[in-house]
Residue, then its C-alpha position, 0 to 999 in steps of 0.5 A: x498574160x495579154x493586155x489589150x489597150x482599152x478606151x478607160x487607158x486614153x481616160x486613165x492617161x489623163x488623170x492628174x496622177x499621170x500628168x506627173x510623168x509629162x514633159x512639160x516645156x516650151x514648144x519645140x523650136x522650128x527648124x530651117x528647112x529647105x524644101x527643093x524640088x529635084x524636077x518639074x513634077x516635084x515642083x508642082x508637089x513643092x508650090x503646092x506644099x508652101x500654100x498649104x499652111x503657114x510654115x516656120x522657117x521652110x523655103x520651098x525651092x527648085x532647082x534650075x541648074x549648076x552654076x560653073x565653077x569659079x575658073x568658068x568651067x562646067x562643075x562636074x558631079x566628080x568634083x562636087x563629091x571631092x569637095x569643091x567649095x566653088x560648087x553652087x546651083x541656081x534654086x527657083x521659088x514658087x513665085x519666081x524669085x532665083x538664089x544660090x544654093x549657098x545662100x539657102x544653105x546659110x543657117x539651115x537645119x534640114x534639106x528636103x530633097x522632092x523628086x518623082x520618077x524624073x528625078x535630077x542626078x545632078x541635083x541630088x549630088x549638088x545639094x546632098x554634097x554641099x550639105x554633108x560639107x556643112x554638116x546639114x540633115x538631109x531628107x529625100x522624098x521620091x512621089x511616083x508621077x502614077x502607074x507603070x513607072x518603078x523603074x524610073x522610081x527605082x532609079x530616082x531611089x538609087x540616085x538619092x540613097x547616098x544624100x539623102x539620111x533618110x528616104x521614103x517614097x510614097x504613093x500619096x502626093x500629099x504626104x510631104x505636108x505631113x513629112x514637113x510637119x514631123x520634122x519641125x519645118 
């Protein structure tokens, strides 16, 4: 027989006999999340995310560009995937402030990579192969600039399906408040 939830079951469900099946514990701890936008249009979705609200934990990131290998010659995308320690990017905050990738990484939970249809290749394999090194999460989130652009969101798409556990593309610019949020950031 069909059973549909009624309004009495929200009432019931706050009853002193229910409470005795809740999970009654301290707050969830926040992760350290690293937010990186993969393009300038991300980057606009990323400064506009850290003001938001007061986030625990998270940096808001872009990233500018790979950093030469230690020997002084060009890291390419085929030694990253191979493992190379020295590989390393420059990351820019909203307010201007340069880091490593390596540092950023350095005790972080989850990295949430923020692309639009002009998503960086380069990007996505620096910072989802130097987290599958360190055993990071990774997130991805592809928000297409406007209309008439599914290809080149399918190819941002495509670009992050290998780094990015789990992946989601939306047509809402503000849902990566939203995504930040259900991941504890």
């Amino acid at each position: 027989m069909w059973n549909p939830t009624l309004l009495s079951s929200c009432a019931r469900a706050a009853t002193a006999s229910e409470a005795r099946f809740r999970i009654n514990g301290p707050e969830p701890t926040p992760r350290a999340t690293r937010v990186i936008a993969l393009d300038p249009g991300a980057a606009e979705l990323v400064a506009s995310a850290a003001d938001d609200r007061p986030w625990h934990g998270a940096h808001f990131l872009t990233f500018e560009s790979s950093l030469p290998a230690g020997d002084g010659h060009e890291l390419t995308v085929e030694a990253v995937v191979r493992g190379d320690t020295t590989a390393d990017a420059i990351l820019r905050s909203p307010d201007g402030v340069e880091t490593r990738l390596s540092d950023e990484l350095e005790g972080a939970d989850v990295a949430v990579m923020v692309a639009t249809g002009d998503g960086n290749p380069e990007a996505a394999v620096m910072i989802g192969a130097a987290c599958a090194r360190r055993g990071i999460m990774t997130a991805g989130l592809v928000v297409p600039n406007g209309d008439g652009e599914a290809r080149r969101v399918d190819r941002t798409v495509s670009m992050l399906r290998p780094y990015a556990m789990v992946l989601l593309v939306s047509k809402d610019k503000g849902d990566l408040p939203e995504v930040l949020t259900a991941l504890r950031a």
